[in-house]
C-alpha positions in Angstrom: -32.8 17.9 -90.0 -31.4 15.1 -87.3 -30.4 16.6 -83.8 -26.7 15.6 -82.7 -25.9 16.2 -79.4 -22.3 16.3 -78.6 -22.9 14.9 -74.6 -25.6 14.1 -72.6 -26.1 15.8 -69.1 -27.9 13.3 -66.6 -31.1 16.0 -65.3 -29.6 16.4 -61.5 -26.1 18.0 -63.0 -28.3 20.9 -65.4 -28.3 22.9 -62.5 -24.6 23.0 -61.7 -21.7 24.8 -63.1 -18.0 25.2 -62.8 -16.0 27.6 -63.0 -12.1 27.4 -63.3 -10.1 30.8 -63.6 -12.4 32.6 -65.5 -11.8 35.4 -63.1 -7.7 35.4 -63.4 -7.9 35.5 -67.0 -8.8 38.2 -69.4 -8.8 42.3 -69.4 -11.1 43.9 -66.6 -14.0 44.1 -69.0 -13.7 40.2 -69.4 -13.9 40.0 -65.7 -16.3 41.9 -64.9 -19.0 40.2 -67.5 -18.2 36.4 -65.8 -18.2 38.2 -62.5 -22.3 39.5 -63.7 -22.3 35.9 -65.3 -21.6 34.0 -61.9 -23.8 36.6 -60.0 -26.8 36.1 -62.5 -26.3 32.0 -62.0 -26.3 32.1 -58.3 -29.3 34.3 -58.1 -31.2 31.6 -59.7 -30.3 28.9 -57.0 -28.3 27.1 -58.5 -25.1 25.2 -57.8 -21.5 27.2 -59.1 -18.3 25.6 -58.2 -15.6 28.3 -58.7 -12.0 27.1 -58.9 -9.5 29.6 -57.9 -6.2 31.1 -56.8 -7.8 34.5 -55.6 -9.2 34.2 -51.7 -11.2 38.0 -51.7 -13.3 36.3 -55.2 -14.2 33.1 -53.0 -14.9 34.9 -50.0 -16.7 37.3 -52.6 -19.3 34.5 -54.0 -18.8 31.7 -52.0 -20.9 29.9 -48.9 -18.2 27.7 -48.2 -14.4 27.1 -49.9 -12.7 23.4 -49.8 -8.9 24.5 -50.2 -6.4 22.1 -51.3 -3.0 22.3 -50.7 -0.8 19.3 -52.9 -4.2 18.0 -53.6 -5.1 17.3 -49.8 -8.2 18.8 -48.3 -7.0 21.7 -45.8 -9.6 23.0 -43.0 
């Protein structure tokens, strides 16, 4: 049987990943499983972006936050 990939990931992004709202969506149960999710990820060293609306979940998991207000950068 013939492999089809549906995208190909240059190497240097396999060890990124984004997340955007998963943590303002969902029951508590939902939540709680990305939250384990993201925490599992970030114990391996690897890169997580986290998009989000809630500032106590990026303080929570985050080294440093870019906010954006209009689309401009914001220090």
């Amino acid at each position: 049987m013939k492999e089809i990939r549906l995208w190909h990931l240059p190497a240097y992004l396999l060890h990124r990943f984004l997340f955007d709202g998963v943590l303002a969506v969902g029951d508590e149960e939902f939540k709680e499983k990305c939250r384990l999710i993201i925490t599992e990820i970030m114990a391996g060293e690897k890169v997580v972006f986290i998009v989000s609306h809630d500032k106590e979940d990026m303080q929570r998991y985050c080294d440093g936050i870019l906010s954006l207000t209009h689309g401009v950068a914001c220090v």
